[in-house]
PDB file of N, CA, C and O in Angstrom:
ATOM      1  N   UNK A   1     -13.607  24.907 -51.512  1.00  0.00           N
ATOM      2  CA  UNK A   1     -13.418  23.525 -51.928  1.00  0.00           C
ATOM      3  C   UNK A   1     -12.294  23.427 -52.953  1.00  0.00           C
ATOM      4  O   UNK A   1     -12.189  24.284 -53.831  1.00  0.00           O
ATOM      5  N   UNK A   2     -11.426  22.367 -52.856  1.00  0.00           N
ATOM      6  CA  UNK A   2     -10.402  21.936 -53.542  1.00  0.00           C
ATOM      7  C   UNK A   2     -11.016  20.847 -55.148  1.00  0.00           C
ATOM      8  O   UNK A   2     -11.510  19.725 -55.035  1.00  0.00           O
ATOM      9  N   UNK A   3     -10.784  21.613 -56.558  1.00  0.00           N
ATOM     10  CA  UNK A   3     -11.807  20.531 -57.014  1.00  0.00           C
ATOM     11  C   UNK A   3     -10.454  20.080 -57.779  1.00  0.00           C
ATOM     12  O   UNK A   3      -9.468  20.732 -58.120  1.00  0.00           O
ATOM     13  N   UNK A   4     -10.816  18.591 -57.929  1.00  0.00           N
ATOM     14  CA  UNK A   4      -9.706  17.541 -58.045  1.00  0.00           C
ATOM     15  C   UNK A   4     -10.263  16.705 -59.165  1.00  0.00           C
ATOM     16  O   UNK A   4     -11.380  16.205 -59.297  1.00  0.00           O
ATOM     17  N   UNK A   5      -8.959  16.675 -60.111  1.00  0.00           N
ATOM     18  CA  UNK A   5      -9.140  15.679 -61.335  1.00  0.00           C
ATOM     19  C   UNK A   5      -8.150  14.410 -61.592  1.00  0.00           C
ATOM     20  O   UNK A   5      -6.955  14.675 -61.727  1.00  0.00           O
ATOM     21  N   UNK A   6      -8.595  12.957 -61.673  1.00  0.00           N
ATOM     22  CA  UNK A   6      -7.961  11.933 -61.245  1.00  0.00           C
ATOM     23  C   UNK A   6      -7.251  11.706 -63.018  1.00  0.00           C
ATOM     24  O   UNK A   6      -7.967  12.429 -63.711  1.00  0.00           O
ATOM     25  N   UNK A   7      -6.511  11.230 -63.662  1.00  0.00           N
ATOM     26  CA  UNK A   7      -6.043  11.000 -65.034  1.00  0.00           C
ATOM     27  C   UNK A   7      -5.428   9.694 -65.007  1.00  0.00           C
ATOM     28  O   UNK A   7      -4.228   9.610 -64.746  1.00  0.00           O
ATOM     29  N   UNK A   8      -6.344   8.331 -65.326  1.00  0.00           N
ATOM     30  CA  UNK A   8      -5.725   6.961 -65.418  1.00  0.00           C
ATOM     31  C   UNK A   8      -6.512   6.133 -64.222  1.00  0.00           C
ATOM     32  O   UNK A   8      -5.918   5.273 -63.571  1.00  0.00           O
ATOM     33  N   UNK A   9      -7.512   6.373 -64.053  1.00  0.00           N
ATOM     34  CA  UNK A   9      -8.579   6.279 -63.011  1.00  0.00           C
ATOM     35  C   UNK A   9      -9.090   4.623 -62.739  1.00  0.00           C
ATOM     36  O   UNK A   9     -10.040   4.214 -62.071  1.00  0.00           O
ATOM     37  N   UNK A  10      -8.201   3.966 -63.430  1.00  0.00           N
ATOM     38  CA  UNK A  10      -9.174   2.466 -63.192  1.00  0.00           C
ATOM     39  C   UNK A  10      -8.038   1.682 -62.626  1.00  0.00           C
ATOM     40  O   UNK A  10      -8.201   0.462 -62.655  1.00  0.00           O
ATOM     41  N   UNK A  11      -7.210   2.009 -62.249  1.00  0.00           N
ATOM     42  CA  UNK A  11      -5.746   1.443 -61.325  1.00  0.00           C
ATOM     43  C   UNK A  11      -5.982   1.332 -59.967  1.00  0.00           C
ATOM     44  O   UNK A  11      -6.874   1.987 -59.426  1.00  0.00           O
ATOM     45  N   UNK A  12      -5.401   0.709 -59.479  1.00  0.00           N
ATOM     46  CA  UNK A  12      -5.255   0.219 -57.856  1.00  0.00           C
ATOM     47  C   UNK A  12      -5.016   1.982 -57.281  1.00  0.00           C
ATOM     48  O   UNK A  12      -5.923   2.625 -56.752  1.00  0.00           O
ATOM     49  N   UNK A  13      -3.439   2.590 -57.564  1.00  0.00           N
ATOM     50  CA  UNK A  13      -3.752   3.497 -57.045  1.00  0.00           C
ATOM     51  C   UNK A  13      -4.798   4.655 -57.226  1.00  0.00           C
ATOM     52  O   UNK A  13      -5.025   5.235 -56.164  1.00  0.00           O
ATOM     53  N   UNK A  14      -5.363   5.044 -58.110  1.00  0.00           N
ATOM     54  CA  UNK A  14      -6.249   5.576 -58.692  1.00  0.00           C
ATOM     55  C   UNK A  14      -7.193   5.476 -57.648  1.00  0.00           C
ATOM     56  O   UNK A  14      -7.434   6.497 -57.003  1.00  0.00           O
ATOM     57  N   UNK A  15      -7.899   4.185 -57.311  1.00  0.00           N
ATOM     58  CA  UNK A  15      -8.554   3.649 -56.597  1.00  0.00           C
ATOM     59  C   UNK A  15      -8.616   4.112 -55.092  1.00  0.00           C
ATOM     60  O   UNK A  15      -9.477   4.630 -54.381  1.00  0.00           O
ATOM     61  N   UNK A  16      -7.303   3.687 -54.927  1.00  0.00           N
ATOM     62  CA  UNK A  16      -6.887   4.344 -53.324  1.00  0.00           C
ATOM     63  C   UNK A  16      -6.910   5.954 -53.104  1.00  0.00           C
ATOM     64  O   UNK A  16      -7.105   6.429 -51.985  1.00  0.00           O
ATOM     65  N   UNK A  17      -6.776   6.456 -53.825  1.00  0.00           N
ATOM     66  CA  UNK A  17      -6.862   7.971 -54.568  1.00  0.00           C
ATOM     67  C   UNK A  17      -8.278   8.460 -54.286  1.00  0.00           C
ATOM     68  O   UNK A  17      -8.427   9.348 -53.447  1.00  0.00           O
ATOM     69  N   UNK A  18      -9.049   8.083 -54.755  1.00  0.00           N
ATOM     70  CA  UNK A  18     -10.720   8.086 -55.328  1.00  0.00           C
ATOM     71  C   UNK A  18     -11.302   8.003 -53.861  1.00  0.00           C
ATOM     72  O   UNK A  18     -12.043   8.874 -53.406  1.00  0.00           O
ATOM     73  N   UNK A  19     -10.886   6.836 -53.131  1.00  0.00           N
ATOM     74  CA  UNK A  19     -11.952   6.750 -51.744  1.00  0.00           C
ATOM     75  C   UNK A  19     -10.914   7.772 -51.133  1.00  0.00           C
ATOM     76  O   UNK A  19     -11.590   8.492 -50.399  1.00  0.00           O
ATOM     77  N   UNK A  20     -10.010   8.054 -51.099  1.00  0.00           N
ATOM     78  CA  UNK A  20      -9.495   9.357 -49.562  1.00  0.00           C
ATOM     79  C   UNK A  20      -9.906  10.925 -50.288  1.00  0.00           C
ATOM     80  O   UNK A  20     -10.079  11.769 -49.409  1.00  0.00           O
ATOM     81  N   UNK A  21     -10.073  11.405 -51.553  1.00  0.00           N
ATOM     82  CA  UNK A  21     -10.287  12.266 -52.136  1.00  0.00           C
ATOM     83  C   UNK A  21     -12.380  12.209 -51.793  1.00  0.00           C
ATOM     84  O   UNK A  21     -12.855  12.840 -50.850  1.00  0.00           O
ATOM     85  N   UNK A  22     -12.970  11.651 -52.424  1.00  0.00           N
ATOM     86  CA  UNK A  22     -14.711  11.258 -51.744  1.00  0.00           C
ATOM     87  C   UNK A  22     -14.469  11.808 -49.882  1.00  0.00           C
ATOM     88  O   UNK A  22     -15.014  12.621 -49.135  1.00  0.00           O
ATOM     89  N   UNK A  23     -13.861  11.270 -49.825  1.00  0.00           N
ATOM     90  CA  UNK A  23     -14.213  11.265 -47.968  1.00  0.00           C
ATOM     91  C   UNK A  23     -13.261  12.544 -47.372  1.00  0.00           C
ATOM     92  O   UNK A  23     -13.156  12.944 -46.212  1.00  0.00           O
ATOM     93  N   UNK A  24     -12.726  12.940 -48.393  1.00  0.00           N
ATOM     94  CA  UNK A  24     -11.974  14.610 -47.905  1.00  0.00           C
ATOM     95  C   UNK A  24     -13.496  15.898 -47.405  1.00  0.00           C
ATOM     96  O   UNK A  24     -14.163  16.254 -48.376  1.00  0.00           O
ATOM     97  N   UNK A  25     -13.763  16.260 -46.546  1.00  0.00           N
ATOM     98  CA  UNK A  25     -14.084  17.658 -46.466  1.00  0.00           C
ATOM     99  C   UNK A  25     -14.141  18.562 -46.842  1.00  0.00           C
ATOM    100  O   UNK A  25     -15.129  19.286 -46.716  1.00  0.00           O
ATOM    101  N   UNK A  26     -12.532  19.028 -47.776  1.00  0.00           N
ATOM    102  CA  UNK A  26     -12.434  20.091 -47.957  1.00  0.00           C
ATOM    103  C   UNK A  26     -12.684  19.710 -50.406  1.00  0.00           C
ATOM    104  O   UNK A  26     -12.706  20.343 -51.462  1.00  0.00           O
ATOM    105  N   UNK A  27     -12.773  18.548 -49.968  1.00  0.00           N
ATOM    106  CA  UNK A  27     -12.276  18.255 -51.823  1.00  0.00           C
ATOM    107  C   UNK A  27     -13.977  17.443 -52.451  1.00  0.00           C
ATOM    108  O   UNK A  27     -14.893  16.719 -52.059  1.00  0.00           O
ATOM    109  N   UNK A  28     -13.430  18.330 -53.843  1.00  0.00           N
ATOM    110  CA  UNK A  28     -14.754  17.565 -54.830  1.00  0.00           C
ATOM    111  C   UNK A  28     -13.881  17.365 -56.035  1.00  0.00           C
ATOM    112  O   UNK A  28     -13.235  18.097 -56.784  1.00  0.00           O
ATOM    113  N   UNK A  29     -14.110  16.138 -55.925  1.00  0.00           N
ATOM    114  CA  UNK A  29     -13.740  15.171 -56.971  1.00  0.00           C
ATOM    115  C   UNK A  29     -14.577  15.422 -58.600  1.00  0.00           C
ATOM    116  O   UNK A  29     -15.709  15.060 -58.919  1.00  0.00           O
ATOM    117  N   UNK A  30     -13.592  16.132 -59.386  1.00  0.00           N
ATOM    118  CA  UNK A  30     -14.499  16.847 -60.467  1.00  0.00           C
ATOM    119  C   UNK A  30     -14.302  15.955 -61.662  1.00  0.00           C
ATOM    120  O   UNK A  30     -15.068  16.095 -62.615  1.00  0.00           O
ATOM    121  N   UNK A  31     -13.230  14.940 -61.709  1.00  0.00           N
ATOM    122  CA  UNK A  31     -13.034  13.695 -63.127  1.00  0.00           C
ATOM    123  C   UNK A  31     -12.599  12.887 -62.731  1.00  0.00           C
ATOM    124  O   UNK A  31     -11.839  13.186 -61.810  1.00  0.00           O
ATOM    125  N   UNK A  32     -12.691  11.349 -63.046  1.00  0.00           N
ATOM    126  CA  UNK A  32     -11.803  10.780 -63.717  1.00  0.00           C
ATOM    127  C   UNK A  32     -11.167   9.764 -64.971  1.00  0.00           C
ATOM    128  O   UNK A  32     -11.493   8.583 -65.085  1.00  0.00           O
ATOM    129  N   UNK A  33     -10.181  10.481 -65.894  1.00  0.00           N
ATOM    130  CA  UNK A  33     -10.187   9.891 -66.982  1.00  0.00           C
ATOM    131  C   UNK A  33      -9.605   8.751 -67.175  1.00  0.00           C
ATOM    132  O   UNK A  33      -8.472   8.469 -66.785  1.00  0.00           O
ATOM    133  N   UNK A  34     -10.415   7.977 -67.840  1.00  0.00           N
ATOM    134  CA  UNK A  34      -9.976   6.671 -68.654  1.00  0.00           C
ATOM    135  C   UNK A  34      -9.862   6.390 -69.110  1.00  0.00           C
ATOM    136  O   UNK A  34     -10.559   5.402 -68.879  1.00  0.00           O
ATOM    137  N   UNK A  35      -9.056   6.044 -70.785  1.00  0.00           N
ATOM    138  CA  UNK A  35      -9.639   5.906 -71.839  1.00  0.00           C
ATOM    139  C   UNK A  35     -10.356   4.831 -72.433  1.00  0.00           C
ATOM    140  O   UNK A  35     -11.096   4.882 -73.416  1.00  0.00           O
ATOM    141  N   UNK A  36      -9.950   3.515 -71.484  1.00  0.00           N
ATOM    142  CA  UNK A  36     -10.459   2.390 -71.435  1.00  0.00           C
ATOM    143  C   UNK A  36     -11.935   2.086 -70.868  1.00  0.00           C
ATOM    144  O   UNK A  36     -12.725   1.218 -71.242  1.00  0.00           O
ATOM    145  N   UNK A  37     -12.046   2.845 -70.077  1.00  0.00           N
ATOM    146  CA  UNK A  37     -13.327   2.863 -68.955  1.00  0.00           C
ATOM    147  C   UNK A  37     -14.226   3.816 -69.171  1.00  0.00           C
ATOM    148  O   UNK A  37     -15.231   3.993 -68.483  1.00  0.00           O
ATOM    149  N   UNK A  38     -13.817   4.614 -70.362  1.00  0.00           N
ATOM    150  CA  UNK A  38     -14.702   5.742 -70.747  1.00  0.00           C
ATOM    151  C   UNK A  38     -16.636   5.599 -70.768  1.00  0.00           C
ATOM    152  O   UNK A  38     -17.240   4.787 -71.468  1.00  0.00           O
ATOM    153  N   UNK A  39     -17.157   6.399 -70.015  1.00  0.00           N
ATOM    154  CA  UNK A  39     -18.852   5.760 -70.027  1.00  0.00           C
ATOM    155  C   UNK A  39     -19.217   4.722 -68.838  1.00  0.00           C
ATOM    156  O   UNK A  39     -20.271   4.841 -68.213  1.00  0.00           O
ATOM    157  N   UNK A  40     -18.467   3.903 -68.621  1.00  0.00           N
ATOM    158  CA  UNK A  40     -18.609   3.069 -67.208  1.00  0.00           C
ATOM    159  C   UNK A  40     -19.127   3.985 -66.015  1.00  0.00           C
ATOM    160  O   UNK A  40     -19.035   5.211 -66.066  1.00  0.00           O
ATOM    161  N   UNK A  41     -19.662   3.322 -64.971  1.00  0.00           N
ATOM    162  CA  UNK A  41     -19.648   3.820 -63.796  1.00  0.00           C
ATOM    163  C   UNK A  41     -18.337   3.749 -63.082  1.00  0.00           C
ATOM    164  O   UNK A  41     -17.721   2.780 -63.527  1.00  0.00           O
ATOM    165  N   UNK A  42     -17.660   4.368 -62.168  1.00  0.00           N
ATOM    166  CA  UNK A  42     -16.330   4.028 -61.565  1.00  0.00           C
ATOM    167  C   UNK A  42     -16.264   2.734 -60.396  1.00  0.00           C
ATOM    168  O   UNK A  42     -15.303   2.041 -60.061  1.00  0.00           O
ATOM    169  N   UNK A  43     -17.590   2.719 -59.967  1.00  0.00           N
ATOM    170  CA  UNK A  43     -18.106   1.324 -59.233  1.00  0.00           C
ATOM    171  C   UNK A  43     -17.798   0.065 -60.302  1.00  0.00           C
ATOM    172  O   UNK A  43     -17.112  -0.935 -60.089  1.00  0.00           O
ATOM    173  N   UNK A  44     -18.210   0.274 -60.990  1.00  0.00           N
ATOM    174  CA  UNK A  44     -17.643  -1.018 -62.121  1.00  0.00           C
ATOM    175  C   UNK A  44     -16.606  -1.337 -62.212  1.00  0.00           C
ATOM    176  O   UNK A  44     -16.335  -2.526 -62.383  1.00  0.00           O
ATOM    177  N   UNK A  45     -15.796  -0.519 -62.141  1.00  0.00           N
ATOM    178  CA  UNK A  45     -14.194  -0.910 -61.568  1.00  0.00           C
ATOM    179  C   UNK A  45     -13.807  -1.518 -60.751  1.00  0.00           C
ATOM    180  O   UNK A  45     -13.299  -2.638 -60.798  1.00  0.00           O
ATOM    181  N   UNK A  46     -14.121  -0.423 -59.335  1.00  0.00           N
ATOM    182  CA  UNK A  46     -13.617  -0.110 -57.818  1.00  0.00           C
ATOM    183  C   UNK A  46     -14.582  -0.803 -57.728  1.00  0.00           C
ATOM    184  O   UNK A  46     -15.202  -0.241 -58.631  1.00  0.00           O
ATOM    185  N   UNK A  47     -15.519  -1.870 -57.263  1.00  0.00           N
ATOM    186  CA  UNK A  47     -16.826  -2.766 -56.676  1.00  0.00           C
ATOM    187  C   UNK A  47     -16.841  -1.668 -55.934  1.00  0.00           C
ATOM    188  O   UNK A  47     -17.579  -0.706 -56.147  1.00  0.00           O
ATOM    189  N   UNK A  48     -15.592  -1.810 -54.546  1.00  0.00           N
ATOM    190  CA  UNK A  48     -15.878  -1.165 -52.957  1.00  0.00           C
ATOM    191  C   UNK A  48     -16.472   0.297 -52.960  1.00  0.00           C
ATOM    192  O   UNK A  48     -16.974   0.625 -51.885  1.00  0.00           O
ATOM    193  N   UNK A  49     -16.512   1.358 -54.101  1.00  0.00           N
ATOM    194  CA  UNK A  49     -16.850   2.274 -54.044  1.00  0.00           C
ATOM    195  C   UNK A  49     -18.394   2.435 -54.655  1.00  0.00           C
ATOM    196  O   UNK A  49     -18.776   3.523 -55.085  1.00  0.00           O
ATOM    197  N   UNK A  50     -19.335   1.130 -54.652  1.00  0.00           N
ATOM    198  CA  UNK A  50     -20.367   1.219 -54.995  1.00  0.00           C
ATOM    199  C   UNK A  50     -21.425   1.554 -53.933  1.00  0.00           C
ATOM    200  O   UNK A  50     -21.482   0.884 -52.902  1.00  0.00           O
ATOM    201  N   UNK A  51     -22.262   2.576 -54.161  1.00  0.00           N
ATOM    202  CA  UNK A  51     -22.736   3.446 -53.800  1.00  0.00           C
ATOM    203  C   UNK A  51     -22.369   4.686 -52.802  1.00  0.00           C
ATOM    204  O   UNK A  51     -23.085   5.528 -52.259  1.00  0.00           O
ATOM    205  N   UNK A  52     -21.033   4.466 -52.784  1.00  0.00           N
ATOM    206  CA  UNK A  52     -19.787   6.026 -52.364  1.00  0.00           C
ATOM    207  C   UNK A  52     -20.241   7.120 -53.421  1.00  0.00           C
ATOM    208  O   UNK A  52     -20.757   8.091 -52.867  1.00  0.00           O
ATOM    209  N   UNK A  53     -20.170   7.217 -54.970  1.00  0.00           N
ATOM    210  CA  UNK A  53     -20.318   7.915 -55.437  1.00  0.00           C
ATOM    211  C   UNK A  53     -20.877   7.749 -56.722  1.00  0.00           C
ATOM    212  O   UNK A  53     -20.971   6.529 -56.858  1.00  0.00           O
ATOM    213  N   UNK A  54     -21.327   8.336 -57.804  1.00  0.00           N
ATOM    214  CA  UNK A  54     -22.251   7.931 -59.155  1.00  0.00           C
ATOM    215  C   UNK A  54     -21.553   8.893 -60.127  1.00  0.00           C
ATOM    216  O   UNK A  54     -22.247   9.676 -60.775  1.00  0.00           O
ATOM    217  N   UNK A  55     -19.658   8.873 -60.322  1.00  0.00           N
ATOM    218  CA  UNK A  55     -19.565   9.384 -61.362  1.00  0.00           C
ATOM    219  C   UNK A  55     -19.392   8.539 -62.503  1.00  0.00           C
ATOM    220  O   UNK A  55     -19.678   7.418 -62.082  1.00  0.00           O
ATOM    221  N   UNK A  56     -19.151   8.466 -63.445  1.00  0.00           N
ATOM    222  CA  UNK A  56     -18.773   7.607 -64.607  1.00  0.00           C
ATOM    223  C   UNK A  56     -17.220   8.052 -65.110  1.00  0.00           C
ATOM    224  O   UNK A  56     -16.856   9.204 -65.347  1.00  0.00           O
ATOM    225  N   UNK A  57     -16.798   7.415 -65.160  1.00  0.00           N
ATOM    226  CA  UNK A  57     -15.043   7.841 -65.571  1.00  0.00           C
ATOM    227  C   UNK A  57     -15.434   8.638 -67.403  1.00  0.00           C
ATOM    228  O   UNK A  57     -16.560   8.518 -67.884  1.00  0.00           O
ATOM    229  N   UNK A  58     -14.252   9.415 -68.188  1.00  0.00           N
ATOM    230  CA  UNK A  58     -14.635  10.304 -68.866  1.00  0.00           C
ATOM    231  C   UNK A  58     -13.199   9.632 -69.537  1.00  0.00           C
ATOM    232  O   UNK A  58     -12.290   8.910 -69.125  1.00  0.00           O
ATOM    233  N   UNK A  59     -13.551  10.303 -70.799  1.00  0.00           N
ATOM    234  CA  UNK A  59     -11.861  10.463 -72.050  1.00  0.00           C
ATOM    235  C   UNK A  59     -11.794  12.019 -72.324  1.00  0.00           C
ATOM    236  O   UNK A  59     -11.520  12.375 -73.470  1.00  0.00           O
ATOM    237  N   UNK A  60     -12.043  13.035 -71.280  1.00  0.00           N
ATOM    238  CA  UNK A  60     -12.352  14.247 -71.365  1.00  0.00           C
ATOM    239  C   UNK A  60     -11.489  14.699 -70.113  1.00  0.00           C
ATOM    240  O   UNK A  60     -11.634  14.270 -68.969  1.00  0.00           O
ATOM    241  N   UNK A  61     -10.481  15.727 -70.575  1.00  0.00           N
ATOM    242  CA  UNK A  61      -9.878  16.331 -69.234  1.00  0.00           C
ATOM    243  C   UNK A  61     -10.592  17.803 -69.349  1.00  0.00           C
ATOM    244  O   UNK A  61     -10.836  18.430 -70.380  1.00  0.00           O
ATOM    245  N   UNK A  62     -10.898  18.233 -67.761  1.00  0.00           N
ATOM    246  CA  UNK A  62     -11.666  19.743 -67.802  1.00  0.00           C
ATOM    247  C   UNK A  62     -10.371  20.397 -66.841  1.00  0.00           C
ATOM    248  O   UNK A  62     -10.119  20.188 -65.654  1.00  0.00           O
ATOM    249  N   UNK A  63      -9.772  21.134 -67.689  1.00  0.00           N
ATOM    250  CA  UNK A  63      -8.690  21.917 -67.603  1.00  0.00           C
ATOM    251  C   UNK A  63      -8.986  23.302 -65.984  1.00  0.00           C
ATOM    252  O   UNK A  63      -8.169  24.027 -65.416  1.00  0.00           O
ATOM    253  N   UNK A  64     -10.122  23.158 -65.815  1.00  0.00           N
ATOM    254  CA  UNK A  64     -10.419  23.978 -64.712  1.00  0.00           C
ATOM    255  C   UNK A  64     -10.522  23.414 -63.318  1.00  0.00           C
ATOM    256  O   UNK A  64     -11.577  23.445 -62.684  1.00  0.00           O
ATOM    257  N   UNK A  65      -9.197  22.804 -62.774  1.00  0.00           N
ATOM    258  CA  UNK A  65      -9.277  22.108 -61.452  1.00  0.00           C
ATOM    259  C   UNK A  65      -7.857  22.695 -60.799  1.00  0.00           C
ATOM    260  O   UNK A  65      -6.766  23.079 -61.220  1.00  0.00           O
ATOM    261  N   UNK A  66      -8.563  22.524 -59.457  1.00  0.00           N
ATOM    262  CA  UNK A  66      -7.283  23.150 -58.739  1.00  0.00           C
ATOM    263  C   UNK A  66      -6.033  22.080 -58.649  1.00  0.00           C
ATOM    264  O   UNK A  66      -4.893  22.540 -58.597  1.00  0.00           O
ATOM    265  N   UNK A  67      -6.267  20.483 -58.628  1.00  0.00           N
ATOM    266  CA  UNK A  67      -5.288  19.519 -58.132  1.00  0.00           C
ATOM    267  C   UNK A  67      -5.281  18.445 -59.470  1.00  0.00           C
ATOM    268  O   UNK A  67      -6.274  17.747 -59.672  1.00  0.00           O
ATOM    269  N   UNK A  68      -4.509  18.395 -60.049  1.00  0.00           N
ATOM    270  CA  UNK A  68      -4.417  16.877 -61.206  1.00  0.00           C
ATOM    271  C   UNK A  68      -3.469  15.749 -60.733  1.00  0.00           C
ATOM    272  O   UNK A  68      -2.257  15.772 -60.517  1.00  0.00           O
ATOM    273  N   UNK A  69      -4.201  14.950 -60.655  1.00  0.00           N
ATOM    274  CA  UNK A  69      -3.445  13.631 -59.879  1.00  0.00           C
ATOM    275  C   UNK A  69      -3.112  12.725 -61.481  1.00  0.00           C
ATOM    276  O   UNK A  69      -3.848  12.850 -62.460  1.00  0.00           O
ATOM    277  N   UNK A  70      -2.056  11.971 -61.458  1.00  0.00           N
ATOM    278  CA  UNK A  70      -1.301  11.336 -62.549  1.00  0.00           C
ATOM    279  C   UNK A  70      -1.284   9.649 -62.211  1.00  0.00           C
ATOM    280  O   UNK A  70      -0.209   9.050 -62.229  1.00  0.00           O
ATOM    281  N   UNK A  71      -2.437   9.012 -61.932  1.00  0.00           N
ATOM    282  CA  UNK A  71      -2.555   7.759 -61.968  1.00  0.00           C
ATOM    283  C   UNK A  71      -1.744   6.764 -63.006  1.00  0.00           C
ATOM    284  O   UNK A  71      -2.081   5.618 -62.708  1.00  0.00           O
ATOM    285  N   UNK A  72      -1.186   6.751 -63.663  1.00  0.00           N
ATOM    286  CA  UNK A  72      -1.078   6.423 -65.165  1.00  0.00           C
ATOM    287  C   UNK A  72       0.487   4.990 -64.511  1.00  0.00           C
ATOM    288  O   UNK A  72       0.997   4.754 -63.416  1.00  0.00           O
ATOM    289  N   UNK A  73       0.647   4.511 -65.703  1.00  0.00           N
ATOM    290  CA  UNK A  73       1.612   3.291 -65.390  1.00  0.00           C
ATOM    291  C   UNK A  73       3.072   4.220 -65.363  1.00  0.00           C
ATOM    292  O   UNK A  73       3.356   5.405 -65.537  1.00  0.00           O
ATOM    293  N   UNK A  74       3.959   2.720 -64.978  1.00  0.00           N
ATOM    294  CA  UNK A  74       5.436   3.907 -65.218  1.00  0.00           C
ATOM    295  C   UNK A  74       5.880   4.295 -66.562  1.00  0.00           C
ATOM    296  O   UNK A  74       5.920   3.866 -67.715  1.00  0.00           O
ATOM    297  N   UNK A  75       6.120   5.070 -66.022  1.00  0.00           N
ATOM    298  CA  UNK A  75       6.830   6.143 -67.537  1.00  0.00           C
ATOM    299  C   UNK A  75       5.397   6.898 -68.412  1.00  0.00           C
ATOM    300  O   UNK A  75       5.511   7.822 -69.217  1.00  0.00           O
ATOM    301  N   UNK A  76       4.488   6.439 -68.134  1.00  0.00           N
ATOM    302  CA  UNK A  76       3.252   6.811 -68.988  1.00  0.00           C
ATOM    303  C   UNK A  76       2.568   8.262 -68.656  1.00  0.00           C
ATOM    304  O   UNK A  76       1.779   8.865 -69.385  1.00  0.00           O
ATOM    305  N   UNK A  77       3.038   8.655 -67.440  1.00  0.00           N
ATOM    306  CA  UNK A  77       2.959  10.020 -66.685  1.00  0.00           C
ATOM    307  C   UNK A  77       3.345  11.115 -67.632  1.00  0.00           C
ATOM    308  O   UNK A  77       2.593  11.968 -68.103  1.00  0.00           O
ATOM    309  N   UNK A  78       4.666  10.961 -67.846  1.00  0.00           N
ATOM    310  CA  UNK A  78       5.762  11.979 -68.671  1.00  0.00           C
ATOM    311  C   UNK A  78       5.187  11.931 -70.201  1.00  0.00           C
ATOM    312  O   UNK A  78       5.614  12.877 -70.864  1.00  0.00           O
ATOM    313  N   UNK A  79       4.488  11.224 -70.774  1.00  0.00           N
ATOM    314  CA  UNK A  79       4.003  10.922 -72.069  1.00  0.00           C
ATOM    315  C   UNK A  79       2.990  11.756 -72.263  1.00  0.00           C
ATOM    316  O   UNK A  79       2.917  12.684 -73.069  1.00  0.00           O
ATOM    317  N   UNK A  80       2.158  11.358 -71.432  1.00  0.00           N
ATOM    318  CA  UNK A  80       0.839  12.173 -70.793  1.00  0.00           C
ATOM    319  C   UNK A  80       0.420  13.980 -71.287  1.00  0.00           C
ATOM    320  O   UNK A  80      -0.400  14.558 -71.999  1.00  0.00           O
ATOM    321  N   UNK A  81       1.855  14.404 -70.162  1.00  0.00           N
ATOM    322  CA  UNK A  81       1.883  15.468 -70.420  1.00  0.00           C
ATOM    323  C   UNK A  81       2.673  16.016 -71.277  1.00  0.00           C
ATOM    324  O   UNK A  81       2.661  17.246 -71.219  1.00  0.00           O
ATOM    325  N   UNK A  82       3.493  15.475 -72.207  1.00  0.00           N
ATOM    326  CA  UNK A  82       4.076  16.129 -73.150  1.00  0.00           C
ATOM    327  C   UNK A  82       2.946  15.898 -74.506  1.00  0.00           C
ATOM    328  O   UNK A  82       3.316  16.351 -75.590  1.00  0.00           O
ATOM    329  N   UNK A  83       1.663  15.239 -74.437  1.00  0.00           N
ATOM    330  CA  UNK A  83       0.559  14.839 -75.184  1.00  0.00           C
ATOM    331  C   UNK A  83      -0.471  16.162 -74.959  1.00  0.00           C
ATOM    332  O   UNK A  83      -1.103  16.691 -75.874  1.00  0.00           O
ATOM    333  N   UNK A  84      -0.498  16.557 -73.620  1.00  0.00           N
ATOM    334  CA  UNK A  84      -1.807  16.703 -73.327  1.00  0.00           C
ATOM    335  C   UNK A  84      -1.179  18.512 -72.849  1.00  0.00           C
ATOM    336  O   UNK A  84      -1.659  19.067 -71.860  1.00  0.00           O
ATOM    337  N   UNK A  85      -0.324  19.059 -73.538  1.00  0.00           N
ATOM    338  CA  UNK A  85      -0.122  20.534 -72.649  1.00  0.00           C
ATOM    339  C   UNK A  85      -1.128  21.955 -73.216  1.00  0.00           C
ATOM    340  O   UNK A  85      -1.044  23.040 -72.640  1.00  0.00           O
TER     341      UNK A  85
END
């Protein structure tokens, strides 16, 4: 299994991200952070992904994933990681 961490998780793409990553085979969806949405369910967001899955979005990155996806606005990507290395 491919385990996958989403970073900026309450965005449209994020979103679109979240349901093809859930419905992958080979992938488990191990975060995604928000700092805004921190504690929420991710259904509280996404409505459409209510009862797809029961994680709660996090302000916690777990550094042990094979794939990090960069949801974040423009330019806010590059910030990110010169914050977070």
């Amino acid at each position: 299994m491919i385990k996958v961490g989403i970073v900026g998780g309450a965005g449209y793409t994020a979103g679109e991200l979240i349901r093809l990553v859930i419905n992958h085979p080979k992938v488990v969806l191990d975060f995604v952070f928000s700092t805004s949405n921190a504690g929420n369910f991710i259904y509280e967001v996404h409505q459409d992904l209510l009862g797809a899955l029961d994680l709660k979005f996090t302000d916690s990155i777990n550094t042990d994933v094979d794939v990090l996806f960069l949801c974040l606005g423009h330019g806010n990507s590059k910030k990110f990681l010169e914050q977070n290395q």
